[in-house]
N, C-alpha and C positions, 0 to 999 in steps of 0.2 A: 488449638483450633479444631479439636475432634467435632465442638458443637458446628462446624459447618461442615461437616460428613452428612452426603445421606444412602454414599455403599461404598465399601472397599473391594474391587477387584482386587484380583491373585497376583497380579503384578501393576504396582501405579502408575509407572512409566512404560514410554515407548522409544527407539530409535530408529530413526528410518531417513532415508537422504539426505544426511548428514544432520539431521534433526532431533532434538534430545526434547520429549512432551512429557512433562511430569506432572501427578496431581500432589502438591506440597500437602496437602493437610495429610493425605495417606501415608508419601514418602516418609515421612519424620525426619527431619535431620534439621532441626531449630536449631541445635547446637554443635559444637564441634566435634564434641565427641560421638553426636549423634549420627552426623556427616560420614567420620570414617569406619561408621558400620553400615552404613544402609548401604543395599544390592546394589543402587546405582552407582555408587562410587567403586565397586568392585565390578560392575563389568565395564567405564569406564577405561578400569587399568587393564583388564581383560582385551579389551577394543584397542587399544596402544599400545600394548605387547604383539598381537598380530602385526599390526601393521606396520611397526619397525622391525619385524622379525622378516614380512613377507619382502621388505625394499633393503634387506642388508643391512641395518646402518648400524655405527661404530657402538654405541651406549648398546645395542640389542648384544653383541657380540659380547660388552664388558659385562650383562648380565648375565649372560649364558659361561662365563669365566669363572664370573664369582662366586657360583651356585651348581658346582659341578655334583651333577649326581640330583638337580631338581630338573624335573620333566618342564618346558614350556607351558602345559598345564596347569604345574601346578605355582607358576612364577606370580601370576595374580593376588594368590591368598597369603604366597609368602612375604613380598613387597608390601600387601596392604596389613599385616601383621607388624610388619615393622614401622610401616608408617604410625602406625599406632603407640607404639614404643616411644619411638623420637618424637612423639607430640608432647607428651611429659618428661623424656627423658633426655641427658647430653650422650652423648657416644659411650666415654665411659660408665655411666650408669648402665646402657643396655647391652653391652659388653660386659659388663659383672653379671648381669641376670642371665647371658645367654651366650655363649661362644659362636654359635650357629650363621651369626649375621658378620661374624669376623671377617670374611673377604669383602665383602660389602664394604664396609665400613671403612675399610684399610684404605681404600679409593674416593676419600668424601665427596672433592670436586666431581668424578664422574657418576657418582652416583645423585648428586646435585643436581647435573648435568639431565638425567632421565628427569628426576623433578621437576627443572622447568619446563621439558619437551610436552610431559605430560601433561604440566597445568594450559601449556599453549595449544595442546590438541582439544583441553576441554572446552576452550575459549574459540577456538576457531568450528567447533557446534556451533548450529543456531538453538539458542534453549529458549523454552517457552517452559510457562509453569501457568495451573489451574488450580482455582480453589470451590469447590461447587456447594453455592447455600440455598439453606431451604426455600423453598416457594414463599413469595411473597415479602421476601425481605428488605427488598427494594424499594414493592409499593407502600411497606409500613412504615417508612420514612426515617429506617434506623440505619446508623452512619458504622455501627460497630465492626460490619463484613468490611464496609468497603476498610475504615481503617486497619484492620488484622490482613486484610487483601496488601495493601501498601506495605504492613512490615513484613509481611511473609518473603518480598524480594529481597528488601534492605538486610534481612536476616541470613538467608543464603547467600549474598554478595560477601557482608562479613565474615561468615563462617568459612567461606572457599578461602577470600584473603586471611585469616587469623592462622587456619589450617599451612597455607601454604607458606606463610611467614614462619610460624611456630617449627614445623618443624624443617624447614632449609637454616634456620638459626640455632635450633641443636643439631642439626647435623656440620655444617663448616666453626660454630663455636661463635659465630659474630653476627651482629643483625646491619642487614641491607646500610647503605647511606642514602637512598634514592625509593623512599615508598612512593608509587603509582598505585592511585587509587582508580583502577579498572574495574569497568563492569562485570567483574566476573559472575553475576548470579546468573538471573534470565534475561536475555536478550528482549523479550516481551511478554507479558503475562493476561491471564483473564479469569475476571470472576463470573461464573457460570449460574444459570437458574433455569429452573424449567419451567416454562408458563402456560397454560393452555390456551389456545388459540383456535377461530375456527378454521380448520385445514380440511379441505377436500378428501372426499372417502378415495379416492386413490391414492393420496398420499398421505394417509394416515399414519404410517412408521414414521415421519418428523415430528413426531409428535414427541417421541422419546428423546430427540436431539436436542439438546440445551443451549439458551440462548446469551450470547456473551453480552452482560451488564453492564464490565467498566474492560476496559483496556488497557494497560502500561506497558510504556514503549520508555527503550534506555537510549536515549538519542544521545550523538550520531549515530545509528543506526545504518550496519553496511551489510547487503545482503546478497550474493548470486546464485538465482535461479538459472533455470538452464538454458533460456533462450533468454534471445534480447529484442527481440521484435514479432510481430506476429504478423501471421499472413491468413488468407484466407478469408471467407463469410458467411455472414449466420444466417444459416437456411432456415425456412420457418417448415416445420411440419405439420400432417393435417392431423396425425391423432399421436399418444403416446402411449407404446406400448409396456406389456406387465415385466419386458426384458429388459428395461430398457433401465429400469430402476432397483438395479441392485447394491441397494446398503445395507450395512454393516455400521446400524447407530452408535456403535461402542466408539467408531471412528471418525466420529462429525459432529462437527459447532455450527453455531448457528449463527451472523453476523446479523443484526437486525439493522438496518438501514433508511435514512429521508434521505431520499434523493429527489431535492425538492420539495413538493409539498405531498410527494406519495414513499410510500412505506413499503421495504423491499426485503424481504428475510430471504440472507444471501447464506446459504447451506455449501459446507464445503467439507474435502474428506482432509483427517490430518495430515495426508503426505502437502499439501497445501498450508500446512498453518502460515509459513511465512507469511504471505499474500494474502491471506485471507485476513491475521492481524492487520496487515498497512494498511488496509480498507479506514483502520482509524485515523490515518491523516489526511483522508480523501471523504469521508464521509461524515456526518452526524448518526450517532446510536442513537434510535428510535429509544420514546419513554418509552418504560411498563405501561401505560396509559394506552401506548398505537398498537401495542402487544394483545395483552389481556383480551378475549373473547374478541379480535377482531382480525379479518380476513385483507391480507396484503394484496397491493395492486401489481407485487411483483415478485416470484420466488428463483431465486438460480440454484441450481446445484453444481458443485463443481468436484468434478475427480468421478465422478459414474464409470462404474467398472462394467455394465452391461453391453452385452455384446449386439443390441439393436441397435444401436446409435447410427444413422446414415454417418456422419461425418463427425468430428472433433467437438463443433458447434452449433448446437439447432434451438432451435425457439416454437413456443407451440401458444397461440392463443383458443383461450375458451372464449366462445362467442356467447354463449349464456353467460358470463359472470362479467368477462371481460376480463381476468386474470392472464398475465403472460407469465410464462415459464419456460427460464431458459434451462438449457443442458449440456455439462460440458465434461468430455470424455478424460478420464483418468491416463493422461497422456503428459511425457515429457517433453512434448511438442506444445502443449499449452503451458507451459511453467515460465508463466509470461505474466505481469501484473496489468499487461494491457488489456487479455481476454478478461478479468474479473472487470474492469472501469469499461472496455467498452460495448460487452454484453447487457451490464446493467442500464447502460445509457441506451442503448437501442431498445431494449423494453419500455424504459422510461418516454424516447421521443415516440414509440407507438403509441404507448398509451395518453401522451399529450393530444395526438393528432385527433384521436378517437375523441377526446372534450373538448377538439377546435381551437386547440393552440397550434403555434407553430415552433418546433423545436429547431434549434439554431448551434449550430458547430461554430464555436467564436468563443471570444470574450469579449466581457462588458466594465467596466470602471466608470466610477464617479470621478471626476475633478475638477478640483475646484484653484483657478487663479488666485494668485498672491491680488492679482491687481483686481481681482474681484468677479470676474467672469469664471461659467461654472459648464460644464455639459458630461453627459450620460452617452458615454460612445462604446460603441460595440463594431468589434473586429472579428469577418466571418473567414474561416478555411478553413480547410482538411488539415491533417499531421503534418508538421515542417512548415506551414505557409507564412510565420513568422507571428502569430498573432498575440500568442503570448508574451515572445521574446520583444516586440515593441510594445509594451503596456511593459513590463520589466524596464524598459532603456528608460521609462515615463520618469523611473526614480531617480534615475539621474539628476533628471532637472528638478526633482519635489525640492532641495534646499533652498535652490533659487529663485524658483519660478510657481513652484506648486505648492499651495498650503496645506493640503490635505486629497486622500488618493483612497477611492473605497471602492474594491474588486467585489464586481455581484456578482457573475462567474469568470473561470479561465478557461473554459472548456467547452459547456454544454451549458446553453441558459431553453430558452422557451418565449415569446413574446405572446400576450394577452394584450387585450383590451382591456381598460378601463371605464365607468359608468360616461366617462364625456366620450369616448371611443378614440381616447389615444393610445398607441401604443405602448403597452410597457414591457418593461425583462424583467423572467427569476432565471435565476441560478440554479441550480443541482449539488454540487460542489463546495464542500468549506476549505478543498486542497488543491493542488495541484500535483499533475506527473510531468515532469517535464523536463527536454532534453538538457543534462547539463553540459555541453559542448557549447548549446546556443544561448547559453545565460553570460549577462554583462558579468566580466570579471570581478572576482569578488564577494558576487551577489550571492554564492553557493556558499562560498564562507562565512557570510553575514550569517546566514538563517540555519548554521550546520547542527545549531543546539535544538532546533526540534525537527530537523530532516532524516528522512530514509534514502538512503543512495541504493543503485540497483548494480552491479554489474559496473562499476565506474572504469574498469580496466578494460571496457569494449566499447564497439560502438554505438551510439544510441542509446549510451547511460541516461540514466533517469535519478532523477530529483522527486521523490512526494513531501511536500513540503505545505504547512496548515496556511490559508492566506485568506482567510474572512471567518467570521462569525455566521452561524444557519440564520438569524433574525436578517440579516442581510439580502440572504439569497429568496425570501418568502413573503417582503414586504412590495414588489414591485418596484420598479424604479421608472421612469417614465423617457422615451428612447430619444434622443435628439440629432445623433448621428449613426449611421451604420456604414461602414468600408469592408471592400471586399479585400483580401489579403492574396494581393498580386505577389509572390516571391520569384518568377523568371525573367519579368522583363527587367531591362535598364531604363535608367532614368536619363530621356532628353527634353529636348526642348515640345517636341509632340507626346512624350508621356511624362506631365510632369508626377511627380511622387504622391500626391493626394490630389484627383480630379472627380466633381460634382457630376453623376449623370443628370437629364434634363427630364426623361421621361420617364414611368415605370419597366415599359417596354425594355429598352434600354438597358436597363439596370437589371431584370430578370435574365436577360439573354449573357450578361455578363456570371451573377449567378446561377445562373443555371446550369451551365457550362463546366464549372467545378474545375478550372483548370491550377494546377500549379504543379512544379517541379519537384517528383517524389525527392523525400532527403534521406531517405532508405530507414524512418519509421516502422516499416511494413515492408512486404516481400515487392512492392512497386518499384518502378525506376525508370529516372527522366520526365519529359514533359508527360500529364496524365490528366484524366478528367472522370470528376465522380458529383455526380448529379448534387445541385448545391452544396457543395465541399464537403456531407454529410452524408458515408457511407451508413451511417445508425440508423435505421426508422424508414430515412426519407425513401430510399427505392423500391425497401418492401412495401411502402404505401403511397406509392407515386401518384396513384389516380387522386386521392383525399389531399395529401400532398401539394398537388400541384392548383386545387381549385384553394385551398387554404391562402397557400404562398402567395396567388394572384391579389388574395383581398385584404392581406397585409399590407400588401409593397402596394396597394391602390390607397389604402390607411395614411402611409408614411408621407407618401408624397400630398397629400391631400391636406394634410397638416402640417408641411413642410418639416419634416425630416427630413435631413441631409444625407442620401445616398447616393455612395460614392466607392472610390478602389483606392486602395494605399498601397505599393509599389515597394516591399520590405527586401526587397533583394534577397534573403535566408537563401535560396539555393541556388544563386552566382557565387563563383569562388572570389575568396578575399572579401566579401561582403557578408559573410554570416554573422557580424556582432555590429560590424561598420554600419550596413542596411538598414535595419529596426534601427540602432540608434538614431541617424539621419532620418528615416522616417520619423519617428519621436518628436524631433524637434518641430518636422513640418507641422504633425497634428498641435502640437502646443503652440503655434504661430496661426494654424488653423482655428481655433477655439477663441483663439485673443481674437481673431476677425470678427467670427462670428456673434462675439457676447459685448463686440464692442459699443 
């Protein structure tokens, strides 16, 4: 792979919050024996000898027995010496070369024992690996990177399992009964390029920052960052200062991103890779094409170690370009995957508002009747209001009732006009983030072969999970219902579960209001209200905003769109999966009315 080198740093790898960032082509270790020389695997065992040394535990103690008269120091060099041994050798063969490893040895099982602790500390890293090709490899149309990209994991996966098989089977004298074939290489990987782009004379130093191509992810995919919800809001500021922006490009990728029909190069420092890879089950990578000498409608940085930053969070629009860029502070307070989706989405509904769309907090689906009847509905709330989670319950009934089910977004869409002046939805989104507590049982398991879990042992775990095609999200779809996503009231006889308002008036004062019952998403809680369900965009530009919203919702009604509130229950107790589904039905008995 050297032909995809274009420098080797002094050291190819990094560790840093429990995060192992390697560049494979530098590192070398294609092979096995290549593996148990390179530095990474010696400091590795270095990093696993501290930390069973620094918590007491028994195997630290049986190596400190066995090796009387080796400094802790020097236990690293001496273990990865012998592992080397036993990878070609049986006990008695390295026993005949060397007397040296005779206490070791004398103890197989506990020295066994260290073996697997150690191969389970490397596995409990997040590892990411990088391979970086030259310029323009991508737009030449040559498949060569990406495939030597592909076997580069497949290569260190085998080589960790052959190593760790080889030699735990000359050391006990028998091989496993029970091979598990785990991910042990990279948890996710990227092929790197550098492109030139027009970037602003202030931010000229991203220019060095390389932009990730292809992405690979070893799903299921389970990750904990350090928070599980975010709180707070994205101030917008009036200038950016030169403090404000201190990188360190040896330290940052570049994620290029549609979100929607605009192009968003999302810069992030590596204590971030996690989050910044999952970007690829929530986003489409922008061609080389939206790259190449052309200027994004939307840049984030994320992890900024500058000490100007008012807050965690800020955003800055240029009024000559109209470029937004957000910023976000190198803090263990944002190690959240909600700050990277809902920063870029607030950019995004700005910069909607500004070309006279209306950015929309919902989701939207096509469905289509077995019995023939079809409709384009979109369900508007804030985090928790259940909007998701009933378009999820929808699948329930697809065997029986639904032929076919096409999600144009789950999240964040936008409504335009089209040339007759009907209303239509895009999407933003080919993924979703979403709570897995509130997903119909099951449904987390169905989709677990290409999902990223977040934190599943807390609460307000998250699910990013791919659930459309981009052609989807960019074609328009044309609106035929919109419901707002009531989750605190109950359902009686005066509120039934799906009711038509009559006016726009009406219908605005219901949106507008933004009510529902935080589900501790976010640092909220209890009954709350945030101006049309859409804390992103819509406050900071409320005056644009609100003259937009009026001439939509005067559209919908005008052309008889069905707006209306759907009553999901999501934050009454005992109704969080019971709610959406019972709503579900209502809407799919709703659709049969209406297309009948």
């Amino acid at each position: 792979m050297a032909d995809l080198l274009l420098s080797k740093p002094a050291k190819p790898y990094v560790i840093t919050r429990r995060k192992v960032i390697f560049d494979y082509a530098v590192l070398d270790c294609n092979t096995p024996e290549k593996l148990l020389t390179c530095p990474l695997f010696l400091e590795i065992v270095e990093r696993f000898i501290e930390r069973i040394a620094s918590k007491g535990c028994s195997i630290f103690t049986f190596l400190s027995d066995s090796l009387p008269g080796v400094r802790s120091g020097e236990m690293p060099g001496y273990l990865v010496s012998l592992f080397r041994l036993l990878f070609g050798h049986t006990v008695e063969e390295v026993l005949a070369m060397n007397r040296d490893y005779e206490h070791l040895l004398s103890k197989p099982e506990d020295l066994h024992d260290f073996i697997v602790e150690l191969y389970n500390y490397w596995r409990r890293l997040e590892r990411f690996i990088y391979i970086e090709a030259p310029k323009r490899s991508y737009h030449s149309k040559s498949s060569i990177h990406h495939a030597r990209f592909i076997k580069a994991n497949d290569e260190l996966k085998n080589n960790v399992l052959y190593v760790y098989r080889r030699v735990s089977k000359n050391l006990l004298g028998k091989n496993p009964r029970v091979y598990r074939q785990l991910p042990a290489g990279a948890n996710m990987g990227m092929l790197l390029e550098k492109i030139d782009w027009n970037c602003p004379k202030e931010l000229e130093m991203l220019l060095d920052i390389p932009f990730i191509r292809i992405s690979l992810i070893e799903p299921p995919l389970i990750l904990y960052p350090e928070m599980n919800k975010r709180k707070g809001r994205f101030e917008e500021i009036s200038d950016i200062k030169t403090g404000m922006l201190q990188i360190d490009t040896d330290e940052w990728f570049c994620f290029p991103a549609k979100v929607g029909t605009l192009t968003a190069y999302i810069f992030f420092h590596q204590d971030f890779i996690s989050l910044g890879l999952s970007l690829s089950n929530l986003f489409e990578i922008a061609d080389y094409e939206d790259i190449e000498g052309k200027e994004p409608e939307i840049i984030l940085l994320f992890g900024l170690k500058g000490k100007d930053l008012p807050c965690n969070t800020v955003f800055y629009e240029d009024k000559k370009t109209g470029m937004l860029i957000g910023m976000i502070a190198h803090s263990e307070e944002v190690d959240y995957f909600g700050y990277f989706k809902k920063m870029i989405l607030t950019l995004h509904n700005i910069a909607m508002l500004n070309r006279g769309y209306w950015p929309v907090h919902g989701a939207m689906v096509y469905i289509k009747l077995k019995d023939g009847g079809s409709a384009n509905v979109v369900i508007v709330g804030d985090s928790g209001a259940g909007k998701s989670e009933t378009l999820e319950a929808l699948r329930v009934l697809a065997d029986e009732h639904i032929c076919e089910m096409k999600i144009i977004f789950d999240d964040m869409g936008s409504f335009g006009l089209n040339d007759k002046g009907r209303v239509i939805g895009y999407g933003t989104e080919i993924g979703a983030f979403v709570r897995l507590d509130d997903l119909q049982p099951g449904y987390a398991y169905e989709e677990i072969d290409r999902s990223i879990f977040m934190n599943p042992d807390k609460g307000n775990a998250r699910l990013i999970v791919p659930i459309t095609r981009y052609s989807h999200l960019i074609k328009g779809y044309p609106v035929d219902i919109v419901l707002y996503a009531n989750n605190y009231e109950q359902v009686d006889d005066e509120h039934p579960i799906i009711w038509f308002f009559s006016t726009p008036e009406g219908a605005l004062s219901v949106f507008r209001s933004g009510a529902r019952f935080a589900k501790g998403t976010t640092d909220e809680k209890g009954i709350v209200h945030t101006y049309f369900a859409n804390p992103f965009g819509a406050p900071q530009r409320k005056d644009i905003h609100e003259k937009i919203v009026i001439h939509y919702f005067n559209k919908m009604f005008d052309s008889d769109v069905k707006v209306g509130q759907i009553r999901t229950r999501l934050g009454i107790g005992g109704y969080e999966q019971k709610g959406p589904h019972i709503a579900s039905k209502e809407l799919f008995n709703v659709i049969r009315r209406l297309r009948s």
